[in-house]
Phi, psi and omega in degrees: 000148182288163201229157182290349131322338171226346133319300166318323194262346169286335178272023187303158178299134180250052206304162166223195179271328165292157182208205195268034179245327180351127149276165175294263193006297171302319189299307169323320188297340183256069140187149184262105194237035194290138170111329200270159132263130170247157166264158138236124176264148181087357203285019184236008195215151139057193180308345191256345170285357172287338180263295176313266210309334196278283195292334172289296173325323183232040153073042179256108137329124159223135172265108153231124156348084180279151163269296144307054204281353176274309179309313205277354163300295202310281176308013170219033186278000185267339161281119139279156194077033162240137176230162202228153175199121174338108181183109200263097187318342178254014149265099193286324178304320171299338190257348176285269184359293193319277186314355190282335205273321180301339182263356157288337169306338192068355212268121193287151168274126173284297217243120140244132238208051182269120201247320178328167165153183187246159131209153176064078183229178174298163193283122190213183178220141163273169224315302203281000208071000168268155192293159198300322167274343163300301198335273179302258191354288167268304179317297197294337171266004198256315189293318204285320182286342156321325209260338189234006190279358180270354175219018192280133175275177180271129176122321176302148104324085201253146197208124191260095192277159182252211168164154167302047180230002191271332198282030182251315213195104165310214177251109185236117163274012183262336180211062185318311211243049121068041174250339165261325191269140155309144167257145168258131162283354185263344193248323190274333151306268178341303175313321193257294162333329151277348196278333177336289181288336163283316198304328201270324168276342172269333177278329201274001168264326170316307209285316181359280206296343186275288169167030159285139175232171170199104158256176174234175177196138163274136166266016161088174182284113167206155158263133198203174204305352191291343172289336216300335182283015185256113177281178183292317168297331166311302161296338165292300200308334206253000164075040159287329191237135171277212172280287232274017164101321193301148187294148204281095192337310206279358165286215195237124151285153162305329174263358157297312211270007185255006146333319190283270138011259184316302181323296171307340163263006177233346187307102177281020169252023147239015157329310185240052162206108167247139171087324164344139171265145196222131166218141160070028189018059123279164158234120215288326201098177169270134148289111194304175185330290195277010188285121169236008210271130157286337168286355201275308197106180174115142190246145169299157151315318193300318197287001173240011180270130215284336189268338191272304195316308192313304164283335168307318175318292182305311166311355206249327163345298225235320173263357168250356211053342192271142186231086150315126172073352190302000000 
């Protein structure tokens, strides 16, 4: 098993040739992937139809999962190889369903692409009882790749997104759902952006050896539908937005920001750093505890930490039925 020691030394600075302006597009054009299958969650809005339209565009067959499977044809009927089926990420029956109809198709996967998520939303629970951004965010992506791991090929890839929203909160397993601690959606966001990034270091110590890798990535500040639970003072006070609605210029496009993502599921100069936090298609380093600057890049020690990765693993076990890679 990988030791938090060597998680430390995959994460040393990684420059590429790619930066923070990088398109999907770009990143996808030097490599040939005619042929493959992805899954992408998020795939009909925002960064992940931007991931889909990247990936379509350079002959990749997609599935992507909906909560809202008639909106998400309708955004994706201008792409060929893409298909839509029906699945509510905050919901493990609903992500049991899905995945039971992909393995009967039988058909293997290259790519898993989780784009989806929630943030900052009011204190709510899903179907099963876990607080909502664990839910959806981590529980509902550890089942659907439990659930599809079995078709993973040698050579797949799974690219977990995360976010600078992880330095708000480490995994607090003494009160995932928020029943003695007051809830913050911002603690609770946090919580579930790390649990992102462990999920991506305990599977990618499974997958290794078959030749499965697994990462997470912040895909940077851009606004896309992930704001909606944000009132508008919010979005001022904090200068994502001006008075006229407009977006902060130093934020992202969606399709710069599905940059990240694609790099990670395709970069071969990350074939030996499995598990890595990836930004700006790249890799940033650790930052200590208390680093609060959101401009430098750089990942907490907690969110690579091989023993927090483990249990969680194991509690996501235990709260999906599903053992990836198990």
């Amino acid at each position: 098993m990988v030791t938090t020691q060597e998680m430390l030394r995959r994460q040393q600075p990684l420059e590429t040739v790619f930066g923070y302006r990088t398109t999907a597009a770009e990143v996808v054009a030097g490599h040939d992937l005619a042929g493959r299958r992805a899954v992408v969650t998020g795939g009909y809005a925002g960064l992940g139809i931007e991931t889909v339209r990247a990936l379509a565009g350079a002959g990749v067959s997609v599935l992507v999962p909906a909560r809202r499977p008639d909106a998400a044809t309708e955004a994706l009927a201008d792409l060929e190889g893409v298909e839509v089926r029906a699945m509510d990420l905050g919901d493990l029956d609903s992500v049991a369903a899905l995945t039971a109809s992909v393995r009967e198709d039988g058909r293997p996967i290259d790519l898993v692409i989780d784009v989806a998520g929630v943030m900052a939303t009011p204190h709510q629970q899903t179907p099963q009882g876990w607080e909502l951004q664990l839910g959806t965010n981590h529980l509902g992506h550890f089942a659907l790749v439990g659930g599809i791991a079995g078709l993973l090929t040698d050579g797949a890839r799974v690219v977990s997104y995360s976010s600078t929203g992880h330095y708000r909160s480490p995994v607090l397993f003494d009160d995932l759902r928020f029943e003695t601690t007051p809830y913050d959606p911002w603690v609770a966001y946090g919580q579930s952006k790390t649990a992102n990034a462990l999920f991506a270091v305990a599977l990618d110590a499974r997958g290794a050896s078959r030749g499965i890798h697994a990462y997470s990535v912040h895909p940077g500040g851009i606004m896309t539908d992930l704001q909606r639970h944000m009132p508008r003072e919010d979005l001022l006070a904090r200068g994502w937005i001006d008075e006229d609605g407009n977006p902060n210029p130093r934020f992202k496009t969606p399709a710069e920001g599905a940059s990240t993502g694609l790099w990670a599921a395709t970069a071969p100069e990350l074939e030996s750093r499995g598990g890595v936090y990836c930004e700006d298609c790249a890799v940033k380093g650790v930052v200590p505890p208390d680093h609060a600057d959101l401009t430098t890049g750089g990942v907490k020690e907690w969110a690579i930490d091989v023993a927090a990765a483990e249990r969680l693993w194991e509690l996501s076990v235990g709260a999906t039925g599903v053992d990836p890679l198990g």
